[in-house]
C-alpha positions as CSV (number, residue, x, y, z in Angstrom):
1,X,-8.1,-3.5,17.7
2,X,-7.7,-2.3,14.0
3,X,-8.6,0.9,12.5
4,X,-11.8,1.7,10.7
5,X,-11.2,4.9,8.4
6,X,-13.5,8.0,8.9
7,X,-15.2,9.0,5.8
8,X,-14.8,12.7,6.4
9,X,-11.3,12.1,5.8
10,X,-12.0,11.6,2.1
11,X,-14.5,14.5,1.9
12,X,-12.9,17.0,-1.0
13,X,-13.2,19.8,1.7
14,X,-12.8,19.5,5.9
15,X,-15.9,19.1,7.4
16,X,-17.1,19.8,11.1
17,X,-15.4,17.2,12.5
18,X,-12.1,17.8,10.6
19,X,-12.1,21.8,12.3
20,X,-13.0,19.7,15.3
21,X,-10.5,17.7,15.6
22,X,-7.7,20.8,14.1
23,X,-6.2,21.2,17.2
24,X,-5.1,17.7,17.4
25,X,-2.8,17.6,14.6
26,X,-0.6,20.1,16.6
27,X,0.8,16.8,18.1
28,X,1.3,15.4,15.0
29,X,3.2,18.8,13.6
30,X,5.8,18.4,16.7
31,X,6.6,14.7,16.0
32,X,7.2,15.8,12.3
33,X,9.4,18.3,13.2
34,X,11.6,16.6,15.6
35,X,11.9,13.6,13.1
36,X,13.2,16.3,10.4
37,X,15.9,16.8,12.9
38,X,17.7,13.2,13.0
39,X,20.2,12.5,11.1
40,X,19.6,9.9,8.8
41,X,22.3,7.0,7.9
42,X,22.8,3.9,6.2
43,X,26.3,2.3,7.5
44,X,25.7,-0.6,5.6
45,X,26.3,0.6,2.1
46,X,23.1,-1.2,0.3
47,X,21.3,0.2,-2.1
48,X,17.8,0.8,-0.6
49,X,14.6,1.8,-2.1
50,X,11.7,2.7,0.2
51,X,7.8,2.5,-0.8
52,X,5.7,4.3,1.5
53,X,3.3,6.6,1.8
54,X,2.1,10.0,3.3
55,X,-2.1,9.2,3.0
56,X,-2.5,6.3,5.7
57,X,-3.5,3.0,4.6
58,X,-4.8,1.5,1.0
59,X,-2.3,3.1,-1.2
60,X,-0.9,0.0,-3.0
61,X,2.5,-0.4,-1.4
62,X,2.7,-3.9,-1.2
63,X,1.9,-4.9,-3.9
64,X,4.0,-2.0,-5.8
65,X,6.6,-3.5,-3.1
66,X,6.4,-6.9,-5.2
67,X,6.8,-5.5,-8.6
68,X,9.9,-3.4,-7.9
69,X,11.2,-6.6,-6.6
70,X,10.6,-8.7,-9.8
71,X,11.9,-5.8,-11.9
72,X,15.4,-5.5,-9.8
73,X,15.4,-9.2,-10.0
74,X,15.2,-9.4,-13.8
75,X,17.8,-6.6,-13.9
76,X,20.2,-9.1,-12.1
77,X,20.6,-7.6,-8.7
78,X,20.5,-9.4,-5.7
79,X,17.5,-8.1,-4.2
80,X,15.3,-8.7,-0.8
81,X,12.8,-7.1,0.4
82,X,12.2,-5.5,4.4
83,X,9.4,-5.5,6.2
84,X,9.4,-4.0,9.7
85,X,7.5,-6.7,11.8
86,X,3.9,-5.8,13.2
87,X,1.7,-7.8,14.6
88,X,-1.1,-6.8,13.3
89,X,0.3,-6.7,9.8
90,X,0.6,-10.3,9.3
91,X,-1.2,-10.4,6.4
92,X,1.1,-8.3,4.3
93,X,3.8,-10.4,5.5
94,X,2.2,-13.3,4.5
95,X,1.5,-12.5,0.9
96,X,5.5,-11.1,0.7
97,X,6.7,-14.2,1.8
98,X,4.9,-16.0,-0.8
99,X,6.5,-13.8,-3.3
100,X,9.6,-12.5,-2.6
101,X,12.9,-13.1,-0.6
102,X,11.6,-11.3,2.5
103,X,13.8,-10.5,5.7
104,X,11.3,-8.8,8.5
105,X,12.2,-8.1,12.2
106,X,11.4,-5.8,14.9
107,X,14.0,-2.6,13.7
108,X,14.9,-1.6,10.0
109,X,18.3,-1.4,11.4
110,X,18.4,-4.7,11.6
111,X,16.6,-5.8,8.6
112,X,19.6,-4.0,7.0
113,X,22.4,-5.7,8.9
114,X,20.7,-9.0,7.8
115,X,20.7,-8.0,4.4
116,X,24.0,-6.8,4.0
117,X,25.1,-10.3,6.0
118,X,23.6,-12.2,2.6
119,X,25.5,-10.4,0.1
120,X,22.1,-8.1,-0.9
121,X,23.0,-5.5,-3.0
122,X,19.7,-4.1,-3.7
123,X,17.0,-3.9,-0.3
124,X,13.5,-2.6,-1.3
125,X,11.5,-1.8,2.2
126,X,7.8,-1.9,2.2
127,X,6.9,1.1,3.9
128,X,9.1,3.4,7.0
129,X,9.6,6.7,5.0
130,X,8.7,8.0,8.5
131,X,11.6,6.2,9.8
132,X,14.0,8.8,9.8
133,X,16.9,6.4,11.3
134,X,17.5,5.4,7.5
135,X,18.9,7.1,4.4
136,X,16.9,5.5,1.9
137,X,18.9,6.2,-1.7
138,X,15.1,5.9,-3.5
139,X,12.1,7.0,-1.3
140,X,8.8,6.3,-3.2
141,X,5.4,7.9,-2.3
142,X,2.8,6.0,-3.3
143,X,-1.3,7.1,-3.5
144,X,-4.3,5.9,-4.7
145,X,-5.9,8.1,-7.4
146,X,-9.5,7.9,-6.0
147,X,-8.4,9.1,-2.8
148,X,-4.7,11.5,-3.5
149,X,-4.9,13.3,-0.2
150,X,-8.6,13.0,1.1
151,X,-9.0,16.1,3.0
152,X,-5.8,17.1,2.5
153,X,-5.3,17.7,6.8
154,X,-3.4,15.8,9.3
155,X,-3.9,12.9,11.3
156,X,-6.7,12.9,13.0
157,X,-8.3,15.7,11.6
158,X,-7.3,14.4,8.4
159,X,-5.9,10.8,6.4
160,X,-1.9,12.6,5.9
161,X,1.0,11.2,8.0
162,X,2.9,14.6,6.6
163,X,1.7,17.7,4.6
164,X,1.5,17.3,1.4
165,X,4.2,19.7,0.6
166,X,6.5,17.0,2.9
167,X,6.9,16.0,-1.6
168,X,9.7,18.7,-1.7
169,X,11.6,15.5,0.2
170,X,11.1,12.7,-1.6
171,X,12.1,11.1,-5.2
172,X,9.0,9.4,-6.4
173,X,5.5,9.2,-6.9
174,X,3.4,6.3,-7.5
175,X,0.0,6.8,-8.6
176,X,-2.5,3.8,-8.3
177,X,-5.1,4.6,-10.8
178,X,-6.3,7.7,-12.7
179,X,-9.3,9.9,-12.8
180,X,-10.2,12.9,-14.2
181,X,-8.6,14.6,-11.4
182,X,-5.0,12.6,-12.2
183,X,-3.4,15.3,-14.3
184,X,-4.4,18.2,-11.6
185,X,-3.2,16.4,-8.9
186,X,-0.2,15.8,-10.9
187,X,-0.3,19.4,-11.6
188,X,-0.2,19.9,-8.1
189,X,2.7,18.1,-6.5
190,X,4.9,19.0,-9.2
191,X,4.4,22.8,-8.3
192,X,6.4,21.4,-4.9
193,X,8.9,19.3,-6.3
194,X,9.6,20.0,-9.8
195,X,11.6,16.9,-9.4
196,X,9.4,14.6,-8.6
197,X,9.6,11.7,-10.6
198,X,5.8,10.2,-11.2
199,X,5.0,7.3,-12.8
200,X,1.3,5.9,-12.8
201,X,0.4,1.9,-12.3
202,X,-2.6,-0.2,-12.7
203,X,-4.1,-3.7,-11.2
204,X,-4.3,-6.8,-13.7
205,X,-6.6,-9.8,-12.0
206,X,-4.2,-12.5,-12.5
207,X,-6.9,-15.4,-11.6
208,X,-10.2,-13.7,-13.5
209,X,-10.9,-17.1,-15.2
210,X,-11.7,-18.5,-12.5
211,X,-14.6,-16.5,-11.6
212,X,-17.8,-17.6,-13.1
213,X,-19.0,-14.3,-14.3
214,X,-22.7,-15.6,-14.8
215,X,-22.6,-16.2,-10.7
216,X,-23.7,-14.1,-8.2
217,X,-20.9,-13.0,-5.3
218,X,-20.6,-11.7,-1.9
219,X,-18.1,-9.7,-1.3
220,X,-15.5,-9.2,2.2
221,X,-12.7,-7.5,3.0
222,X,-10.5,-5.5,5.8
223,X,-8.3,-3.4,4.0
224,X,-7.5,0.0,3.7
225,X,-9.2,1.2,0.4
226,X,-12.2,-1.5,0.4
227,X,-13.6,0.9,-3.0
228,X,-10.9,-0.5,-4.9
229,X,-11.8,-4.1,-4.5
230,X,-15.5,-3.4,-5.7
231,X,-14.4,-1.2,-8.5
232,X,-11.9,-4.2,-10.0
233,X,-14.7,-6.5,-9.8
234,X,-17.3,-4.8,-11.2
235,X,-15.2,-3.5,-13.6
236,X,-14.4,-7.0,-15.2
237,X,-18.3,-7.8,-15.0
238,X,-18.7,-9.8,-11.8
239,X,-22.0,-9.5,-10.3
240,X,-21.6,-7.9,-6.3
241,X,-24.9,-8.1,-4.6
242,X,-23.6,-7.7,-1.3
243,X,-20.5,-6.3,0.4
244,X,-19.0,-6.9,4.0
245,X,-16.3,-4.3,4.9
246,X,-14.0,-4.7,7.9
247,X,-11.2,-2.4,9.2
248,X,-8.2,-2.3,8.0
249,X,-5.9,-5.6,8.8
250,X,-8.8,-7.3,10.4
251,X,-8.6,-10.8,12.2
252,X,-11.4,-12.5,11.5
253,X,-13.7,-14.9,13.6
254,X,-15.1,-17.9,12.5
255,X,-18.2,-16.9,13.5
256,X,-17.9,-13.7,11.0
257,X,-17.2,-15.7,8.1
258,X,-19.8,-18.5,9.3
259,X,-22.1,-15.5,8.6
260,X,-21.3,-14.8,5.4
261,X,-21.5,-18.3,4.4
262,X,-24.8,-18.6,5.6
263,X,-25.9,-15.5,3.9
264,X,-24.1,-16.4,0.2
265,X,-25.9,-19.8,1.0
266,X,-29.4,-17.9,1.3
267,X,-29.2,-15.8,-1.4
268,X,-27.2,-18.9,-3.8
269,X,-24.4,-16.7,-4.1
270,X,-20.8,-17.1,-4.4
271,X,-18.2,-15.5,-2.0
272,X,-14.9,-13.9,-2.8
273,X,-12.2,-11.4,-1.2
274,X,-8.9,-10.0,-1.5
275,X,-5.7,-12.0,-1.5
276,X,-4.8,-9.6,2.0
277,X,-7.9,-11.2,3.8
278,X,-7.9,-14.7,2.5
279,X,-4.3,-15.4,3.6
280,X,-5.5,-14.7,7.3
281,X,-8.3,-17.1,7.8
282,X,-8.4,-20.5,9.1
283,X,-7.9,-23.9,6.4
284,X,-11.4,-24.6,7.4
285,X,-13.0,-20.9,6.7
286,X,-11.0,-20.4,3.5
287,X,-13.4,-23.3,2.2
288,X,-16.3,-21.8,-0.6
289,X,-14.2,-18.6,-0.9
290,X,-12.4,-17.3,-3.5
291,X,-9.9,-14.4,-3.9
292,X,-9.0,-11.5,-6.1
293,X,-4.7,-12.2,-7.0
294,X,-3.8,-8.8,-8.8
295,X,-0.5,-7.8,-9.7
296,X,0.8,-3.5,-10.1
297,X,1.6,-2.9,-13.9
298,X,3.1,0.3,-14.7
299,X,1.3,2.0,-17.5
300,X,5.1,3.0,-19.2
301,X,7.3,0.2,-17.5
302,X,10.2,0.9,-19.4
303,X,10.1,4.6,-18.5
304,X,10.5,3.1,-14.8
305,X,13.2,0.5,-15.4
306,X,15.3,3.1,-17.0
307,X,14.7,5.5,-13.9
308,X,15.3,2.7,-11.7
309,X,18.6,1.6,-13.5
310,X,20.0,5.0,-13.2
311,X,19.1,5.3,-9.9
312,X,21.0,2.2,-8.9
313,X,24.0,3.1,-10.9
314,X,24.8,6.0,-8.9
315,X,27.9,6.2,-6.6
316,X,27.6,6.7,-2.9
């Protein structure tokens, strides 16, 4: 069973349930610490970038995943990406495949070996920054602009895998977006790691035109920041007059999108949903639905290749 999301996880201050659940995190704190202990190691002498993220779920890292990929490819480097294989993430292994030279399997270990084995110089791993078994040469934090930290608490109290000042050990940030609150958040994690290289991005619709903006459209999806989706939509003037949302990596029935299109039928509207969801249904239920493609775009891209170039450059 996937995940739904709490929304007092996003609340700009803990609420009841957050102190309620407080204790909890202890758990959380131990596993932290014991991972800070381990050694990390890559024996295989690849380069290796890791996106991840210390907010759980709906951060952009695939799709950030994919661009840093095209970018190391244009650069000339032989490049894959990893993907540590879950079963319930088969729809972000999907997508990859379609658009990248993807190795996944059950330990990142492995996904290594294998990419050493084919004469990879460059391996970019969508997510495991909590794998501490790896010494990643680039680890990338991404977040989402709307959400940064949500409560800024621990798992389950709280939406963070680490505490936010966790930053003092990483490279990179990504942020998806901006807001008014951008350049204080920036602000913020800089005040931990002065180092921090941040770089913000964007999403482009890469199949707009073929969205009839004069239709109406419901609206489905099962990912982890369903806001997002609404917000690209709306924002390029298509018409939402309904929306579905399902946890995070759901599997859908037929019967669930059966529904759907019997309530788009009734109210002669149009359906469409993200590129995450479509890839998981059935030939048959993808009939009468459409999806969002977008693509990350840096909003200073050079600034990035050059950081990325130097980065890569560097001696063991």
């Amino acid at each position: 069973m996937n995940f739904r999301k709490p929304k007092f996880w996003d609340y700009k201050n803990p609420s009841f349930f957050s102190y309620l659940l407080l204790p909890l995190t202890i758990f959380i704190e131990i596993n932290n610490f014991l991972l800070r202990l381990k050694k990390r190691k890559n024996k295989y002498k690849i380069k290796s970038i890791c996106i991840g993220n210390i907010y759980l779920g709906g951060t952009g890292k695939t799709p950030t995943t994919i661009k840093i990929y095209k970018i190391l490819k244009s650069l000339g480097f032989s490049t894959c990406v990893g993907k540590k294989y879950y079963e319930n993430q088969i729809d972000e292994i999907k997508i990859l495949k379609n658009r990248v030279d993807l190795i996944s399997g059950k330990l990142r270990d492995e996904i290594l070996y294998e990419a050493k084995k084919r004469n990879k110089k460059v391996i970019v791993f969508d997510d495991g920054l909590q794998d501490r078994n790896i010494s990643f040469d680039i680890k990338i934090v991404c977040f989402d602009s709307d959400n940064t930290i949500g409560n800024g608490l621990l798992i389950p109290a709280g939406p963070l895998r680490e505490r936010i000042n966790s930053l003092s050990n990483y490279d990179c940030v990504i942020l998806k977006g901006e807001n008014k609150d951008t350049k204080k958040f920036i602000k913020k994690i800089r005040r931990i790691n002065k180092n921090l290289r941040i770089f913000t991005t964007y999403f482009k619709v890469k199949n707009l035109y073929k969205l009839n903006k004069l239709n109406k459209y419901i609206i489905f999806s099962g990912i982890g920041n369903p806001k997002n989706f609404k917000k690209t939509l709306l924002k390029n003037k298509i018409k939402v007059i309904h929306e579905f949302i399902f946890p995070d990596h759901h599997n859908y029935t037929s019967n669930e999108i059966k529904n759907i299109k019997q309530i788009a039928d009734k109210k002669n509207a149009k359906i469409i949903t993200t590129e995450k969801d479509f890839v998981k249904l059935s030939s048959i239920d993808q009939k009468k639905i459409d999806y969002l493609k977008v693509e990350t775009k840096f909003q200073n891209e050079k600034k990035f290749i050059n950081y990325l170039k130097s980065k890569m450059y560097e001696k063991y």
